[in-house]
C-alpha positions as CSV (number, residue, x, y, z in Angstrom):
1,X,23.5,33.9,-76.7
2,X,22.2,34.4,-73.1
3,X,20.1,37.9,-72.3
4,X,23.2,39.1,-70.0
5,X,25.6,38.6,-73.3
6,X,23.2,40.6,-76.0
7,X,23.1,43.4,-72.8
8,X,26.5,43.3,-72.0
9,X,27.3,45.3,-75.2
10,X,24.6,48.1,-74.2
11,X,26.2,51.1,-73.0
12,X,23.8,53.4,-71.1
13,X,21.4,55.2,-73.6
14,X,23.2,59.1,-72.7
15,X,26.7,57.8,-73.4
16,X,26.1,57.5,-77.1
17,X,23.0,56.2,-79.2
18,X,21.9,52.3,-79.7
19,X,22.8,51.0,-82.4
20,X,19.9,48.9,-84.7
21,X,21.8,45.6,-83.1
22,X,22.0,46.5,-79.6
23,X,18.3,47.8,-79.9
24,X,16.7,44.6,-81.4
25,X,18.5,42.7,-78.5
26,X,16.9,45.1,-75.9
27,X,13.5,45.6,-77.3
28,X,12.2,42.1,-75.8
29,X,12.7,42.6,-72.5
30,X,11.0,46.4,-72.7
31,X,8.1,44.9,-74.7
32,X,7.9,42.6,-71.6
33,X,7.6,44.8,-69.1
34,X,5.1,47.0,-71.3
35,X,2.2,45.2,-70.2
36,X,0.7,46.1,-66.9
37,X,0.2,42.8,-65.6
38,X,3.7,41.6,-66.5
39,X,4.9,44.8,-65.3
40,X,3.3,44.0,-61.6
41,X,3.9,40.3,-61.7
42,X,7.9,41.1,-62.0
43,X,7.5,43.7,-59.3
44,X,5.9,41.3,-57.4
45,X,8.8,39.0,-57.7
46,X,11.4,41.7,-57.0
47,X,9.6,42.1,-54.0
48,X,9.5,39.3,-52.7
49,X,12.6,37.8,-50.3
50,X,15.7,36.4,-53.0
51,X,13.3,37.7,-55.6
52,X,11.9,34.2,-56.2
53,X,7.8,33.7,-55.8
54,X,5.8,30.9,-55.9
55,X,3.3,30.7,-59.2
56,X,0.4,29.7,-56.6
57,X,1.5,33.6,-54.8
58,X,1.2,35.6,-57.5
59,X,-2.5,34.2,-58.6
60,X,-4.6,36.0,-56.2
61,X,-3.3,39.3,-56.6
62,X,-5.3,39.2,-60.0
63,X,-8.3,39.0,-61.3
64,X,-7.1,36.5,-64.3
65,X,-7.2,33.0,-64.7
66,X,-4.7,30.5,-64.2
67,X,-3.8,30.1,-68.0
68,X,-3.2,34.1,-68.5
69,X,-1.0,34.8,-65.8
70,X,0.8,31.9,-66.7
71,X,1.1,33.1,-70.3
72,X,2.3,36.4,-68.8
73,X,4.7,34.8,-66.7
74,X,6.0,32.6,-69.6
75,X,6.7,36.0,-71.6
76,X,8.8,37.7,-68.6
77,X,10.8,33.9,-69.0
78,X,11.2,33.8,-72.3
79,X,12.3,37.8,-72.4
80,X,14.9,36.7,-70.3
81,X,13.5,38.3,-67.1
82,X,12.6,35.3,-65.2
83,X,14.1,31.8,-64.1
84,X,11.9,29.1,-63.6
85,X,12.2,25.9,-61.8
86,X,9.3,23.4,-60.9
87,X,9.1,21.7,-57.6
88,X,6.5,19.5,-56.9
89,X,3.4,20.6,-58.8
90,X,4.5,24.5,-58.9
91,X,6.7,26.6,-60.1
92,X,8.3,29.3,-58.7
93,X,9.8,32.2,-60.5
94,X,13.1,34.1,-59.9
95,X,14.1,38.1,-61.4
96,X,17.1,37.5,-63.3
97,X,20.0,39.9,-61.6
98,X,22.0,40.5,-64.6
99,X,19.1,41.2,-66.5
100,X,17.8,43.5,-64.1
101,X,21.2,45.3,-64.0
102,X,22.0,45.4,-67.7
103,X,18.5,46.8,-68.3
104,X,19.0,49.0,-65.2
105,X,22.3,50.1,-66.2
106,X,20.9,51.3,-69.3
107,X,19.7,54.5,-68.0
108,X,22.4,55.1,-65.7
109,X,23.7,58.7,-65.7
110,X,20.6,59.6,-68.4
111,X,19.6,61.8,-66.0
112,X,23.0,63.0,-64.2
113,X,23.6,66.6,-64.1
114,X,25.9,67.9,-66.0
């Protein structure tokens, strides 16, 4: 099951509560982004032109070696935030769009007057 399948049965959280299924599919990617350095390193991506940033551009914004920010950026992938695709000797990382919507479309309207 790809991340845009397990979200597609999400409706927005102020429609009507989660159920226990639709939450343990969500959960992941919110663990994910929980972390302060994954947190940044997606918004660095988001960022970026086509959302897409090269591994060797996102190491000098931080203070970490090599090994933890690519530990943090294997989470984000394996959450189902991030693509990944090697050319040459790096990799460069993409924001997943429908994971961005579907986790996005999960608080629409939450805060919509009413």
């Amino acid at each position: 099951m790809s991340i845009s399948d397990s979200l597609e049965c999400c409706t927005p959280l102020a429609r009507e509560p989660m159920s226990p299924e639709a939450a343990d599919r969500v959960v992941p990617m919110l663990k994910a982004l929980a972390d302060p350095v994954r947190l940044r390193l997606m918004s660095m991506v988001l960022s970026r032109v086509g959302a897409e940033a090269c591994a060797c551009e996102l190491l000098p914004a931080f203070e970490l070696s090599q090994p933890t920010i690519s530990h943090h950026l294997k989470v984000l992938h394996e959450a189902g935030l991030l693509d990944r695709e090697k050319r040459g000797v790096w990799v460069y990382f993409s924001a997943r769009a429908d994971a961005m919507a579907a986790l996005g479309g999960l608080f629409d309207a939450a805060l919509a007057p009413a």
